[in-house]
SERO-4910 file (N, C-alpha, C, O; in steps of 0.05 Angstrom, whole numbers):
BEGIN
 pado doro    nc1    nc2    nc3   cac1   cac2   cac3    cc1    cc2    cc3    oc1    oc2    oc3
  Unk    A    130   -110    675    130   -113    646    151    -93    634    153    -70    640
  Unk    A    167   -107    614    182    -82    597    162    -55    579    140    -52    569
  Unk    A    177    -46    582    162    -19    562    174    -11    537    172     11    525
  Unk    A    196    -44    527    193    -48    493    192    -72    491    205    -86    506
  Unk    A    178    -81    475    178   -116    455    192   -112    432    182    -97    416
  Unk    A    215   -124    427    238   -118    403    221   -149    391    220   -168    407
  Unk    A    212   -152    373    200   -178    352    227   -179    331    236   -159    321
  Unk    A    235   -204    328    257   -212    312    251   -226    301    241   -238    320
  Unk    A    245   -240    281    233   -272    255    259   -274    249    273   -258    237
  Unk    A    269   -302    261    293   -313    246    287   -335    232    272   -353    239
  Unk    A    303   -333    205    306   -363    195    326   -365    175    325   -355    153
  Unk    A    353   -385    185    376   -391    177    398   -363    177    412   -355    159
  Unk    A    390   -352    208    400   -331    208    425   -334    223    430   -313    236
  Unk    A    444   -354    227    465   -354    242    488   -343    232    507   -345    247
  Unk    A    491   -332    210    516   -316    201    518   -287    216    539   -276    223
  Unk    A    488   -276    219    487   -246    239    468   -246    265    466   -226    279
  Unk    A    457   -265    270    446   -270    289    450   -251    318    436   -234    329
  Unk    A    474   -261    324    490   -255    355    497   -224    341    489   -210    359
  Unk    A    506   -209    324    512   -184    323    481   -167    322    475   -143    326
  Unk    A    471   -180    319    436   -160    316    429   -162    347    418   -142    356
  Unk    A    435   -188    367    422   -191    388    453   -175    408    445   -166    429
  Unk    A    475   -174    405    489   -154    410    493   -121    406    509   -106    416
  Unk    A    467   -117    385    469    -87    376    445    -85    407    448    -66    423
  Unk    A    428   -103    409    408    -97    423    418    -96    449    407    -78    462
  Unk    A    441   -112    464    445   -111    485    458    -95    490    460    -90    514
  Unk    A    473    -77    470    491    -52    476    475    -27    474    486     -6    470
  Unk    A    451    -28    476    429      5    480    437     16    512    449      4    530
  Unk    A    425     41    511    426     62    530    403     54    555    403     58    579
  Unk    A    393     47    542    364     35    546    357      7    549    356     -8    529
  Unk    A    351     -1    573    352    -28    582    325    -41    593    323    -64    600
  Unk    A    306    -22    594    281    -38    593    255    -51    576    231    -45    575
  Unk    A    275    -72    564    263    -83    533    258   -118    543    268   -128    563
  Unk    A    242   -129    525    242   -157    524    257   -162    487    259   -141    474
  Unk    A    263   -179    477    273   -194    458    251   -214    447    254   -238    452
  Unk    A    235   -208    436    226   -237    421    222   -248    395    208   -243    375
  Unk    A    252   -274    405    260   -282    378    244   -300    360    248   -321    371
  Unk    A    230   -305    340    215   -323    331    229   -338    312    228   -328    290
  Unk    A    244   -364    315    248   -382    302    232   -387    283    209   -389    292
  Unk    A    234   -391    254    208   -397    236    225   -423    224    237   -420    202
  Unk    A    226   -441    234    235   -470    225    267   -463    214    267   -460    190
  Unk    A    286   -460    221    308   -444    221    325   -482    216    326   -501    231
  Unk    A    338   -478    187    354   -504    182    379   -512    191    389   -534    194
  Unk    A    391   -473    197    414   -482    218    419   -477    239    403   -487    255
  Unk    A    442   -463    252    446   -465    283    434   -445    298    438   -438    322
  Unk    A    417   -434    279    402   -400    293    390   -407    325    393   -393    345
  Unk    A    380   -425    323    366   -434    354    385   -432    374    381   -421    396
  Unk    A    411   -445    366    426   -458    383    442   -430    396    449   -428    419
  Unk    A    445   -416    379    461   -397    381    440   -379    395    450   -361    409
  Unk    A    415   -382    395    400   -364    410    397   -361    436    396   -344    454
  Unk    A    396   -393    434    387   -402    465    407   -393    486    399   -382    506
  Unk    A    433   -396    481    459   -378    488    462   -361    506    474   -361    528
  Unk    A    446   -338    489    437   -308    503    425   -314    521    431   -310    545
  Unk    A    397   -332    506    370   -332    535    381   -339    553    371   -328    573
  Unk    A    407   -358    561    404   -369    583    424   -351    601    427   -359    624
  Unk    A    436   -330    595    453   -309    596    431   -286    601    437   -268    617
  Unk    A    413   -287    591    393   -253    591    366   -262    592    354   -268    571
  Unk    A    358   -263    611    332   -253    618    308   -246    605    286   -255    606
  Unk    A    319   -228    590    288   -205    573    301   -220    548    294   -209    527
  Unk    A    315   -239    545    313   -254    504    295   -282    511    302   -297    529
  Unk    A    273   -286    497    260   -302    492    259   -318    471    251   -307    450
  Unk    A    263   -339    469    260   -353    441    236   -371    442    229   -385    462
  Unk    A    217   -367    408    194   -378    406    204   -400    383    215   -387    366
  Unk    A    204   -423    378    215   -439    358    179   -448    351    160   -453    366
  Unk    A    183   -445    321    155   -451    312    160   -467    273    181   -462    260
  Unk    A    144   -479    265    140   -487    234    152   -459    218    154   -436    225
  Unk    A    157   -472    193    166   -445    172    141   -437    165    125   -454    157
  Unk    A    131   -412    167    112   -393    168    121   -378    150    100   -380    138
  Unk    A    132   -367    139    142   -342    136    146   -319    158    143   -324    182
  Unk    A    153   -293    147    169   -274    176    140   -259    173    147   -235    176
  Unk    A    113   -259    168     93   -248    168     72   -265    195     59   -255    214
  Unk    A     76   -290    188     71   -309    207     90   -306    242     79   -303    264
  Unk    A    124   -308    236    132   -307    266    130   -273    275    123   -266    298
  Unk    A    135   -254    253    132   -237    272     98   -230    291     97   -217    312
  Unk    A     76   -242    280     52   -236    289     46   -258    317     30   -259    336
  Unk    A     69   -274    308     72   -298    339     86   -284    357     79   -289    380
  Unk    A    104   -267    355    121   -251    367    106   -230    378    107   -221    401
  Unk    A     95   -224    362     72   -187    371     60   -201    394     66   -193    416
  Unk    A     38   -227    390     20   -238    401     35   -244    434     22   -242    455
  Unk    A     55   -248    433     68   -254    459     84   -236    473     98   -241    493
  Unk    A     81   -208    458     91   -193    466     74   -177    496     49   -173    500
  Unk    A     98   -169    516     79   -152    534     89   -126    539     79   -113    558
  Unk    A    107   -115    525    115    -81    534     94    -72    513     81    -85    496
  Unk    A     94    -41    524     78    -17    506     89     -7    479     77      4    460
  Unk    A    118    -13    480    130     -6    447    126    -36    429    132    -59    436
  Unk    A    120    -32    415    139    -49    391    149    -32    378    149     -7    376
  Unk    A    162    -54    365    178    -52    334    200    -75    328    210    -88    346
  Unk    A    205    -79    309    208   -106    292    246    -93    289    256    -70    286
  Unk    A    254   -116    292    283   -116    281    291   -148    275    290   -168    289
  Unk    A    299   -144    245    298   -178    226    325   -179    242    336   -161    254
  Unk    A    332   -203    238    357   -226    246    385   -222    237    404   -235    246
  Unk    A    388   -196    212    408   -188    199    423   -155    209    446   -147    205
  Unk    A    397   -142    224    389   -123    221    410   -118    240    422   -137    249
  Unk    A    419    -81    254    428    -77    270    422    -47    286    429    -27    273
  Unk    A    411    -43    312    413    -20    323    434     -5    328    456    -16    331
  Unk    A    432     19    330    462     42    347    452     35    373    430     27    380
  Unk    A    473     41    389    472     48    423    449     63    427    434     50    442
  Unk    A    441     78    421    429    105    425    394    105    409    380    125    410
  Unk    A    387     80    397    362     67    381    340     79    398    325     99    396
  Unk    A    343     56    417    306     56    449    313     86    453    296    102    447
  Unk    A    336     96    462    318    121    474    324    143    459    315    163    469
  Unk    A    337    145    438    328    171    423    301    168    410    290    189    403
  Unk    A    288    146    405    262    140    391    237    147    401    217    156    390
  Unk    A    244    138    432    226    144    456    223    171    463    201    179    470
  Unk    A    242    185    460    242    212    471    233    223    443    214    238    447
  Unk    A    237    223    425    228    231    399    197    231    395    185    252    390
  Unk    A    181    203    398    157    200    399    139    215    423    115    218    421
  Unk    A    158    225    449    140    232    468    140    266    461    123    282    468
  Unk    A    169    271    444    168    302    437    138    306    414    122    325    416
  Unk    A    137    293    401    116    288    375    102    284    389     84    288    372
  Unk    A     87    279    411     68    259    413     51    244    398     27    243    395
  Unk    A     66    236    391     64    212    365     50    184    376     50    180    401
  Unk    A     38    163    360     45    135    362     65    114    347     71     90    351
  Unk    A     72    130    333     92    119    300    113    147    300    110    172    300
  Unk    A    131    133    301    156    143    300    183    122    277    183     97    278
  Unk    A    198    134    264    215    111    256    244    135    251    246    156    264
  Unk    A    261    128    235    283    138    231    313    137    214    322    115    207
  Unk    A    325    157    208    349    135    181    360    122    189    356    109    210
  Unk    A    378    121    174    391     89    175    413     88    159    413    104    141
  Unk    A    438     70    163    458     66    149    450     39    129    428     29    127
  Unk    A    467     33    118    458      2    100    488     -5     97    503      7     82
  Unk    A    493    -23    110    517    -42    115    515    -78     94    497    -94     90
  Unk    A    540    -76     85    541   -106     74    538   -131     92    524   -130    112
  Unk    A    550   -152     86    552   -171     92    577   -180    118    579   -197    136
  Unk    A    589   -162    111    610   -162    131    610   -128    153    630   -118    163
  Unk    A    591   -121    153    579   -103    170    599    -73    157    607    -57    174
  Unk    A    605    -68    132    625    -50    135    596    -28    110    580    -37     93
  Unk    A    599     -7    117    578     14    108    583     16     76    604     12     64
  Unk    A    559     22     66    559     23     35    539     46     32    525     57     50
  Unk    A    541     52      2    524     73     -9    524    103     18    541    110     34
  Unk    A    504    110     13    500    136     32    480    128     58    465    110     51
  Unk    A    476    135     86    462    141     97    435    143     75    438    154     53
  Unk    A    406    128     82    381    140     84    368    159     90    349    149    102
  Unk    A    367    176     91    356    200    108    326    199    102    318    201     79
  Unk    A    305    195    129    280    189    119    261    222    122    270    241    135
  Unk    A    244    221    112    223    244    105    217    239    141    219    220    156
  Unk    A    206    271    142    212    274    175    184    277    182    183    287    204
  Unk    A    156    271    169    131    265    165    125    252    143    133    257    120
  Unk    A    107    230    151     85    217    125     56    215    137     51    213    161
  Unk    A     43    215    123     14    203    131      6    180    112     25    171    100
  Unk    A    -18    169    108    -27    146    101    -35    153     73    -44    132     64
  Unk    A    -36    172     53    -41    181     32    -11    179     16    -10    174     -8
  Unk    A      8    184     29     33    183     23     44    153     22     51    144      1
  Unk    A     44    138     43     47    111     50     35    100     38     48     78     37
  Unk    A     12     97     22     -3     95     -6     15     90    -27     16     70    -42
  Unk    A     28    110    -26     53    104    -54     71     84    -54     71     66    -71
  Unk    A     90     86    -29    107     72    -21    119     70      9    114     88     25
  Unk    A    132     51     14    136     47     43    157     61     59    180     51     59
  Unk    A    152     86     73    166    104     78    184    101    107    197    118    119
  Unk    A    180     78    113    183     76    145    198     41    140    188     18    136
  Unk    A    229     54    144    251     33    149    239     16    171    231     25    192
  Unk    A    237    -13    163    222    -27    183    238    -31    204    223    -25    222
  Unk    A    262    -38    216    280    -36    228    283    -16    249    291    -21    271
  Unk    A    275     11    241    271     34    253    240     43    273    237     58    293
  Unk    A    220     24    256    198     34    267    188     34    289    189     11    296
  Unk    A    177     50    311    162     41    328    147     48    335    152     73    334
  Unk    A    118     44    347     88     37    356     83     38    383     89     21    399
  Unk    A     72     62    387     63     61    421     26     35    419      4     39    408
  Unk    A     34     19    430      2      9    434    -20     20    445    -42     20    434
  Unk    A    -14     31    474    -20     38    493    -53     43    485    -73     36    498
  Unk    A    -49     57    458    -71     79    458   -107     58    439   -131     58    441
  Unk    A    -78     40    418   -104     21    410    -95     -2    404    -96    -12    381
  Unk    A    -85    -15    427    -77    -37    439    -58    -48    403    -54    -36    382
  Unk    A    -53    -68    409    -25    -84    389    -41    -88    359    -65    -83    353
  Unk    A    -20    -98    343    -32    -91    310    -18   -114    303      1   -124    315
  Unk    A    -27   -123    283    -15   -153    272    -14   -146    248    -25   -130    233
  Unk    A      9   -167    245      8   -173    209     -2   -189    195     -2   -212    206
  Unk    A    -14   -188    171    -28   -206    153    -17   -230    149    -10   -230    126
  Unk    A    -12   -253    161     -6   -275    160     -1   -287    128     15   -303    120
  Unk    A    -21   -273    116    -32   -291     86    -13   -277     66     -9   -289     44
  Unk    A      4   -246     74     18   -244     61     52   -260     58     71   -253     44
  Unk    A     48   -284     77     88   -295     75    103   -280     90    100   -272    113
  Unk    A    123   -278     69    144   -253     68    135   -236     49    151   -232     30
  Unk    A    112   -225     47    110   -207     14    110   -185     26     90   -185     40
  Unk    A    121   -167     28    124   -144     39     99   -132     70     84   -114     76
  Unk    A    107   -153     77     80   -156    104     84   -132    120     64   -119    128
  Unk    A    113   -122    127    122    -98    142    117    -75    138    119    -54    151
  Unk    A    107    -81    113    103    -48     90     65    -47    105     54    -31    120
  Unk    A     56    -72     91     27    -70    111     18    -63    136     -3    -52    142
  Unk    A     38    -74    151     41    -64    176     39    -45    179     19    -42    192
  Unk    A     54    -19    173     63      2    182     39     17    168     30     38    178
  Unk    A     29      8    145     13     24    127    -18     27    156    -31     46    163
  Unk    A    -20      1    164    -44     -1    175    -35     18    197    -54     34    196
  Unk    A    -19     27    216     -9     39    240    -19     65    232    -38     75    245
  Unk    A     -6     78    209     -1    102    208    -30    119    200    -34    143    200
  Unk    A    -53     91    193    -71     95    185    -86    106    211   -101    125    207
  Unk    A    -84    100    229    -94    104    260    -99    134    265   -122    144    267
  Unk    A    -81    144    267    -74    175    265    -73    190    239    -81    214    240
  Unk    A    -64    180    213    -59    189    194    -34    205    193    -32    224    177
  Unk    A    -12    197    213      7    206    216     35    196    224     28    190    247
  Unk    A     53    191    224     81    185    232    102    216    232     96    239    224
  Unk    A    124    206    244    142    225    240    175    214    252    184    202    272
  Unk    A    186    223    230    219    211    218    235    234    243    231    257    252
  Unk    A    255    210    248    278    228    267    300    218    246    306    196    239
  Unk    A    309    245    238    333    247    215    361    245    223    380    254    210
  Unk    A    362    231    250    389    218    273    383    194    255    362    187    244
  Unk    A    414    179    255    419    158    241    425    137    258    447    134    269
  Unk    A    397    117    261    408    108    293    403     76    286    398     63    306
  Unk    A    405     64    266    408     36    252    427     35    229    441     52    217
  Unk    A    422     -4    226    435     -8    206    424    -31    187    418    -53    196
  Unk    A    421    -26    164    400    -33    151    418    -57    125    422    -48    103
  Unk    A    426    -83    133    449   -100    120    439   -105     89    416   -109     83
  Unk    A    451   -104     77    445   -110     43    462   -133     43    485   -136     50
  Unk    A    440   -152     32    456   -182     24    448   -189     -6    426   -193    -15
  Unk    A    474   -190    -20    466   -203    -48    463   -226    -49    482   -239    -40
  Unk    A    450   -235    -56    442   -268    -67    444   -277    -87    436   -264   -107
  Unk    A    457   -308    -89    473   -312   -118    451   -306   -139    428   -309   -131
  Unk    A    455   -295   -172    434   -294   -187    422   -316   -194    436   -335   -185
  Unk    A    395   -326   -210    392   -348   -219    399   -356   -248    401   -378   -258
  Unk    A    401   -331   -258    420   -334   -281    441   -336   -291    449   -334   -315
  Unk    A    457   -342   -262    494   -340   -263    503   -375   -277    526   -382   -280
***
């Protein structure tokens, strides 16, 4: 079994698709599975997936109804078999250096929740605004407020109380934020590695008032 489950929810994600599943194949760290969850995807996201799978081994593709990414990623958790998770969307992108500075980070902490900053890249992958730099502890009183843990970055040892799902009933309504809220609740603890080891894409979407 791998000893990470990377969960991906795609849908009509073929513009970044192959660069998110190329950030993944370029880690330090090579004992991961991929699982991609198709959520009724209208364009070539499948096609372009299947690609990899049949090229790589540890990428899995789950093709399922439009759910929302609350729905595939919890199909994704559910099928997942390594001891890490953590979630990376379809746009999203890791550094080289993501799995195992995270890993070694969480085992220095002995942590279960670990996450970390992040850059925020446009549309054409070129960097904007500043680096994120995340708070280098939260607990669940804090996480209360707001969602402190770049979902992209996060990750979850199971080991200790087996896998965690997401609320299905939330869609896409900030299901990730729930997620992480319920994790951190376990311990009442997380902790931020202030290494900048993602990339976090900002996409504008036409207004509806244009």
């Amino acid at each position: 079994m791998p000893q990470v489950s990377i969960i991906t929810p795609c849908y009509n994600a073929s513009r970044f698709i192959s660069q998110t599943i190329d950030s993944v194949l370029s880690k330090t760290f090579t004992d991961w599975e991929m699982i991609i969850v198709d959520d009724g995807s209208k364009d070539d996201s499948s096609e372009i997936v299947e690609k990899y799978v049949k090229k790589d081994s540890r990428i899995r593709l789950i093709q399922q109804p439009n759910g929302g990414s609350a729905n595939a990623r919890y199909h994704g958790i559910r099928e997942a078999t390594g001891r890490y998770i953590t979630l990376l969307d379809a746009d999203d992108l890791w550094l080289p250096q993501f799995l195992e500075k995270q890993i070694e980070f969480m085992k220095e902490k002995k942590a279960i929740c670990v996450y970390s900053s992040y850059k925020r890249i446009d549309e054409n992958s070129n960097e904007i605004l500043k680096p994120l730099i995340c708070r280098s502890f939260v607990n669940y009183k804090k996480m209360q407020i707001t969602n402190f843990i770049g979902c992209l970055t996060g990750l979850y040892d199971s080991s200790k109380y087996g896998k965690k799902y997401l609320d299905e009933k939330l869609k896409s309504i900030r299901d990730d934020y729930a997620y992480w809220l319920e994790i951190v609740k376990l311990e009442n603890a997380a902790y931020g590695n202030p290494e900048v080891l993602a990339c976090y894409r900002v996409i504008k979407y036409p207004s509806i008032l244009a």
